[in-house]
C-alpha positions, 0 to 999 in steps of 0.5 A: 329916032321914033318910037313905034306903035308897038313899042309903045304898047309894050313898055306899058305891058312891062311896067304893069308885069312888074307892078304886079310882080313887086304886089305879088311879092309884097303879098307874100312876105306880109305877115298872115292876118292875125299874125300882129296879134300876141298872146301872152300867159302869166305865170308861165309855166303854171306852177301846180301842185301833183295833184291840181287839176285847175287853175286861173292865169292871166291872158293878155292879147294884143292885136285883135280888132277893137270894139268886138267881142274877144273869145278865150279857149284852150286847144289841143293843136296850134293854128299853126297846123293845117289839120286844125280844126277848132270844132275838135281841137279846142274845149267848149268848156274852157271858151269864154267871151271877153270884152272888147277894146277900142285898140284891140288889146285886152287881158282876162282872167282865165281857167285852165284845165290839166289832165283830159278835156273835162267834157269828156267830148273829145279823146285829148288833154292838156299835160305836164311832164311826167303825167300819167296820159290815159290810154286812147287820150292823145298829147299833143300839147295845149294852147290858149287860143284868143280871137275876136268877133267869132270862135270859129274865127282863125283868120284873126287867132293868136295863140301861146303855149300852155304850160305847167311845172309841177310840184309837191301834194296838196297845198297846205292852208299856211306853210309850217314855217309861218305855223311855227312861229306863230305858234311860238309867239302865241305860246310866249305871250300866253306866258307873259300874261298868266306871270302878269296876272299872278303878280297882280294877284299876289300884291292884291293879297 
């Protein structure tokens, strides 16, 4: 039996509808760009004592484009929500600008803030559980937010949460376990010495 014309023309038309339909779901079952990306803080949580306000952790990213330049931040809200809005959600005090690498993975020692934004620019903060949080200051939570190339650049962003565990006041300058028995050692040698010096001095006499 002998195709028609027009069956010819149609069995093309099907093959491309269903070409196009295998791209299409291809298209929404990859990942979003930027999405391979990690990023990972070290310590987490980052152990703070009642009254710190500042500290370095480490950031390690993997999955940004190689050879460009990396930028570092912390942000109010994640990438993740549709009202984000880099220009108000993450600090122009906390960005900095990292190195890039030839795979697109990189690590960087980074300065966190906790308590509100240190600008003073924008009505957020970055919190611990049981923080006092200032009237008219919202938190929402923080996150460390990597990318490459550009600040503004989400399309590529990876991010991870920042948090921090909170203990005791001030930090001593040594724990009071090592000073005690520091103390004792230096106390006994003292001793030690001045019996050693009356003993030379009595068979000198």
């Amino acid at each position: 039996m002998r195709n028609s014309p027009l069956s010819l023309t149609r069995a093309p038309r099907k093959i491309a509808v269903a070409a196009g339909f295998f791209l299409a779901l291809l298209a929404c079952s990859a990942p979003p760009s930027g999405a391979l990306g990690s990023v990972t803080v070290t310590p987490t949580p980052v152990p703070m004592t009642s009254d710190q306000t500042q500290a370095t952790v480490t950031v390690d990213w993997t999955g940004q484009k190689p050879n460009v330049p990396i930028f570092i931040k912390v942000c109010s809200r994640s990438i993740a929500d549709p009202s984000f809005n880099g220009n108000i959600d993450c600090s122009i005090l906390s960005e900095v600008a990292a190195p890039g690498s030839a795979n697109g993975n990189g690590t960087y020692q980074f300065d966190i803030f906790r308590g509100v934004e240190p600008s003073g620019d924008y009505n957020w903060g970055c919190f611990a559980p049981g923080d006092s949080v200032p009237s008219g200051i919202a938190n929402r939570g923080c996150w460390v937010y990597v990318t490459n190339n550009t600040s503004g650049n989400v399309t590529d962003a990876a991010e991870a949460a920042l948090q921090f565990s909170v203990s005791g006041g001030a930090i001593p300058e040594a724990p009071i376990g090592v000073l005690l028995p520091v103390s004792a050692a230096v106390v006994a040698a003292g001793g030690f010495l001045f019996l050693r010096q009356r003993q030379r001095a009595g068979q000198a006499a």
